[in-house]
N, C-alpha and C positions, 0 to 999 in steps of 0.2 A: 740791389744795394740801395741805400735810403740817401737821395741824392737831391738839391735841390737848388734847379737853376737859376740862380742869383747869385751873382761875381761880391765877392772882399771887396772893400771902397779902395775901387784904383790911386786915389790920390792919398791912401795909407799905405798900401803896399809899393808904391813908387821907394825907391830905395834901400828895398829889403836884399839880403844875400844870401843868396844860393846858387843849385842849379842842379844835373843831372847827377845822377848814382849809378854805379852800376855795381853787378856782385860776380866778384870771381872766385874761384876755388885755384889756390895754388897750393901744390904738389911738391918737394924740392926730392927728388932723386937719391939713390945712393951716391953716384957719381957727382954728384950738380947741379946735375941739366935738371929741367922744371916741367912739371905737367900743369896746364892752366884750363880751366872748362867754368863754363856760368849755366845757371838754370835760369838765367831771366836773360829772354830775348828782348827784349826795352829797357831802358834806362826805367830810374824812377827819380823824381827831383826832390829837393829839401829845400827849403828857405826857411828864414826865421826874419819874420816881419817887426821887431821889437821897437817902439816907437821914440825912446827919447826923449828929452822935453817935450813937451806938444801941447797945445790947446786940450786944455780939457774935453771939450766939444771932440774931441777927435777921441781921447780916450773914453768917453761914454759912448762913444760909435761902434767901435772893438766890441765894449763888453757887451753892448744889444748885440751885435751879430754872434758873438760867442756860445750869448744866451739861446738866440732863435737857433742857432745850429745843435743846441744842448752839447755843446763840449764837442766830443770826435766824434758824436753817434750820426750827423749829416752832414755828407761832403757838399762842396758848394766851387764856384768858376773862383779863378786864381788868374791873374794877369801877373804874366814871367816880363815884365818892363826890359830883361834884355834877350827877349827870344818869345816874338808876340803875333809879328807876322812870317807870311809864306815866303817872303824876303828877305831883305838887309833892313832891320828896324828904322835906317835911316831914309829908305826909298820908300816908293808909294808901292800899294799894291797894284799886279796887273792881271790877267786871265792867263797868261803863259808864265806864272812864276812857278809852277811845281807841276811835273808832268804824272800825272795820276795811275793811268793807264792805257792800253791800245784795244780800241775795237775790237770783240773777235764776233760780232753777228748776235751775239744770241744773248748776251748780257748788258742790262739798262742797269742796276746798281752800283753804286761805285764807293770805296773809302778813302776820305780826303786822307791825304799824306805830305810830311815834308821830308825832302832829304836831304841829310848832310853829308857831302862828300869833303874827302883827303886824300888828293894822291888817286889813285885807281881802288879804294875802297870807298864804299859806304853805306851809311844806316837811314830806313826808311820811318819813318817816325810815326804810327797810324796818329789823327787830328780828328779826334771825337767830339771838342767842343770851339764851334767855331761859331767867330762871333756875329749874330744876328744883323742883315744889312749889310755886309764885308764882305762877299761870298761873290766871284766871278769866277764865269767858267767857259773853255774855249773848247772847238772840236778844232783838229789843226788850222789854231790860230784866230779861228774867226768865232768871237763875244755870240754867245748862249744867252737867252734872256730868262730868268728865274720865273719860274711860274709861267709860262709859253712853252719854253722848250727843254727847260727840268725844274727840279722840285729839290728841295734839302731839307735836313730832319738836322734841326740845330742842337740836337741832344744827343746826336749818334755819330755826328759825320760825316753819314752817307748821304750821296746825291742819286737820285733817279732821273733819268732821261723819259721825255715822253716816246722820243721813237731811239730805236734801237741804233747804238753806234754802230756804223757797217765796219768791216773788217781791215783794219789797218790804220784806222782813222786814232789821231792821237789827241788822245783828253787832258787837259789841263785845266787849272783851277788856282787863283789867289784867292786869300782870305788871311783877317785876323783870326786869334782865335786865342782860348785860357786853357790853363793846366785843372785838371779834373784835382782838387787837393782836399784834404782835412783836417781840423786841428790836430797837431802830434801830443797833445794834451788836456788834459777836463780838469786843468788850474790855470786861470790866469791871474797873475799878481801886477796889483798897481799899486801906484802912489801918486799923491797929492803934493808936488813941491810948493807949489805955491795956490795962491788964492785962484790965477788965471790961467796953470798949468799944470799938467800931469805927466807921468811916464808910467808905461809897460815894458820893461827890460828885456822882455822874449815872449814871441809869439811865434812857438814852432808850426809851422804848415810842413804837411807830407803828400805827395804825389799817389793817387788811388788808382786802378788798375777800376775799369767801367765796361 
C-alpha cells in the first residue's frame, strides 16, 4: 500500500471528531432473539478534521498536504489527540504501560499493542505506527535501552531484541504513536471569509488497515 511517513499538522487536527468504528452483522430472529457476528477483528476510526475560521496560513497548509498526498491515493500518520499514547493522554509515558508479550525462548520479534479493558473483557489494539523517540521498553520491569538491547521499525511496530527473551520473562513497552489514515475524499472545499481567514467545512480522514 502507497503510504507515506509524515503525520497531518498536529496543530490542525487538534480538535477534530471522531473515533473507532466497528461493523457488526445483526440477524433478528423469528422469535426475537438476535444473531450478531463481525468480519472485522479491529475497529477502524473516522474523524473529520474540518477547520472553521482559521488563518488562512492554516488553510494553505491542508490543501499542500492534500495535494502531496494526491487526494486518497497516499495514506499518511494521523494523531487521534484523544487516544495518542500507551496510557491516559493525561500521564507520561513509562516502559511498563502495555504489557506486549511473555518470553517463550525462541522468539526476539514482537508487535507493539495497546489494550483496552472493561470489566473482565478486552481488545488488543496492534500499534503499527509509533511515534519516533517515544518508544520504551522493559523485560520484567527493568528499562531496555533502544539500539543496545533492541531495535524498532517505526513503520511496522515491531520491536527486535538483540538477545532472546528467556522464557517467562514479561515484555512491556510505552510509546506514542498515530493512526495509519487517508483522506475519505479527492475534493476538498474552501473558502476565503475574509482577507486574514479561511475555512474547510470537512475534512474526512479514514483509518487504513497496514
Amino acid at each position: 500500500m502507497s503510504f507515506h511517513e509524515v503525520q497531518f499538522p498536529v496543530g490542525l487536527s487538534f480538535g477534530a471528531i471522531g473515533g473507532p468504528e466497528r461493523r457488526t452483522d445483526v440477524v433478528t430472529l423469528s422469535n426475537g432473539f438476535e444473531e450478531r457476528n463481525t468480519p472485522w477483528a479491529h475497529s477502524k476510526r473516522r474523524y473529520d478534521a474540518g477547520l472553521g475560521l482559521r488563518a488562512f496560513t492554516d488553510v494553505e497548509a491542508v490543501v499542500a498536504f492534500f495535494e502531496a498526498r494526491c487526494g486518497q491515493l497516499f495514506a499518511f500518520r494521523w494523531k487521534d489527540w484523544a487516544d495518542y499514547k500507551s496510557c491516559s493522554v493525561r500521564a507520561a509515558v513509562s516502559a511498563v504501560d502495555q504489557d506486549i508479550a511473555v518470553g517463550d525462548g525462541a522468539e526476539q520479534r514482537f508487535q507493539l499493542v495497546k489494550v483496552y479493558k472493561s470489566g473482565e473483557q478486552q481488545y488488543a489494539r496492534p500499534i503499527q505506527k509509533p511515534v519516533d523517540g517515544s518508544l520504551m521498553v522493559a523485560l520484567d520491569q527493568v528499562e531496555q535501552v533502544e539500539g543496545v538491547d533492541f531495535t524498532a521499525d517505526y513503520t511496522s511496530g515491531v520491536i527486535s531484541f538483540v538477545v532472546t527473551p528467556e522464557v517467562g520473562v514479561q515484555i512491556s513497552a510505552g510509546f506514542e504513536f498515530d493512526v495509519p489514515g487517508r483522506f475519505d475524499s479527492d475534493q476538498i472545499m474552501t473558502s476565503l471569509s475574509t482577507f486574514q481567514a479561511g475555512d474547510i467545512p470537512d475534512i474526512p480522514v479514514v483509518e487504513v488497515r497496514v
